[in-house]
C-alpha positions in Angstrom: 40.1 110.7 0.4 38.2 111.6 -3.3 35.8 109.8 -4.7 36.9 106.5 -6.5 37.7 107.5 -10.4 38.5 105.3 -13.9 41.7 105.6 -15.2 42.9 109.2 -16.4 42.8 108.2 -19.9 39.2 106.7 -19.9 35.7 108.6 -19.8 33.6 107.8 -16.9 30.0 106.3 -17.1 27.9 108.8 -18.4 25.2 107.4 -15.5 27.5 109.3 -12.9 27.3 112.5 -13.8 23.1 112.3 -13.9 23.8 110.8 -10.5 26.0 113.7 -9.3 23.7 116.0 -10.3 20.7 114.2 -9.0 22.7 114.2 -5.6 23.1 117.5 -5.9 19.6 118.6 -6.7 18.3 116.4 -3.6 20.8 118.2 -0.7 19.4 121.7 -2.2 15.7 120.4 -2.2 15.4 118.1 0.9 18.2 119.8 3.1 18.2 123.0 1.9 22.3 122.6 1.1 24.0 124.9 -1.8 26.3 122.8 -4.1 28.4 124.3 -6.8 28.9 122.3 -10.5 32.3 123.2 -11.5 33.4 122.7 -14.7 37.6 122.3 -15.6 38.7 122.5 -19.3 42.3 122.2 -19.8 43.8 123.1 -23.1 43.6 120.5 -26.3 46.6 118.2 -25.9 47.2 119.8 -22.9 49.9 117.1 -20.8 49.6 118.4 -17.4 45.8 118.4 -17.3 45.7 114.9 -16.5 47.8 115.7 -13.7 46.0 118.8 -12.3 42.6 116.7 -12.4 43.9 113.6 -10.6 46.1 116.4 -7.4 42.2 117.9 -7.4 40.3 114.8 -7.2 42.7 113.4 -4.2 42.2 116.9 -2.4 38.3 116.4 -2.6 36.3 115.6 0.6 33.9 112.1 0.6 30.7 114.3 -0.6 32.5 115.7 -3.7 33.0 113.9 -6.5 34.7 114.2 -10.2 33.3 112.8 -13.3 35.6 113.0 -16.0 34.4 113.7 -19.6 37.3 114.0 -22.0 40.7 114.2 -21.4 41.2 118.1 -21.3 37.5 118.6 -19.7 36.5 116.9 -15.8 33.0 117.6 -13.9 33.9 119.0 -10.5 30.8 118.3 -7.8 31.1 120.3 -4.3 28.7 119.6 -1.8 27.4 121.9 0.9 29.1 125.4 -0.7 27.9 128.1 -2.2 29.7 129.6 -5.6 32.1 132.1 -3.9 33.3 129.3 -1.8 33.5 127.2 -4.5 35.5 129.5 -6.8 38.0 130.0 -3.3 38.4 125.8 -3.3 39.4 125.5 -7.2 41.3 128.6 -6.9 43.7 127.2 -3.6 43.7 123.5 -5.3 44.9 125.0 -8.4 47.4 127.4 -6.9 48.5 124.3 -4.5 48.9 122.0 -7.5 51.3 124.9 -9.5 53.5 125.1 -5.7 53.8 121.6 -5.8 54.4 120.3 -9.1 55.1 122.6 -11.7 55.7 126.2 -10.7 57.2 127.2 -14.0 54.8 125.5 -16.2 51.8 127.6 -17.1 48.7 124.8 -16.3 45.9 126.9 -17.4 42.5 125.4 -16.8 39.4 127.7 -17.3 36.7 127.3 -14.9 32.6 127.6 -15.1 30.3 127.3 -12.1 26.7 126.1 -11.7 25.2 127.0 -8.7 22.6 124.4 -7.2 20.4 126.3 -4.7 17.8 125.6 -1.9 14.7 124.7 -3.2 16.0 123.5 -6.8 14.1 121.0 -8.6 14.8 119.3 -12.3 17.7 120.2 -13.2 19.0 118.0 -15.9 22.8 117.9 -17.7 22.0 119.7 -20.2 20.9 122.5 -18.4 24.1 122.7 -16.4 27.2 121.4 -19.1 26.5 124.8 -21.1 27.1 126.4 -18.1 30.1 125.2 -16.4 31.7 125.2 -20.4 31.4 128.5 -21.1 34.6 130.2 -22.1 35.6 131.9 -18.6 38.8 133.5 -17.1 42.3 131.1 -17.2 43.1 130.2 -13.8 
């Protein structure tokens, strides 16, 4: 259902994310659309991360996508939400991943949100990955 990935071990092109975020800036500019950058940083070494990242990128619709960095840090693009609704979608794939998998494992991942509004216009990644890699709350 997600967007097509590489391998969980291996970094994807670095070509996607300026493409996710060019997507992104074009839905807020030409259609007026809020999308959310979401930044998910598990912990160094971290085992399950992997596994939390690949349950959240097959839960995505076709308009999101995941680009994933490093192995303990992932890209998260929602399409057509605004940052309260995005912090409610990471929040109940998180939660659903924990029910499912590993309830008595403690997968902490800390979160960071860019929020893409109507009307923006040249954004670049380096405005946005010092914002969604912020140290933030453990979710």
């Amino acid at each position: 259902m997600g967007a097509a990935i590489a391998d969980s071990g291996a970094n994807d092109d670095p070509r996607k994310l300026r493409e996710m975020l060019g997507k992104a800036v074009d839905l807020a500019s030409d259609h007026a659309l809020h999308c959310v950058v979401v930044g998910l940083a598990g912990r160094e070494g971290d085992l399950l991360f992997p596994e939390v990242v690949d349950f959240v990128e097959s839960a995505l619709r076709v308009d999101d996508a995941i680009f994933r960095m490093t192995r303990e840090r992932v890209v998260l693009f929602l399409a057509d939400v605004d940052r309260e609704r995005a912090g409610e979608i990471v929040d109940r794939l998180l939660e659903g991943f924990r029910e499912r998998f590993a309830p008595s494992v403690d997968a902490s991942v800390e979160l960071g949100f860019f929020e893409i509004r109507p009307g923006a216009v040249g954004l670049t990644v380096k405005d946005v990955l010092p914002a969604v890699f912020t140290a933030g709350p453990s979710h």
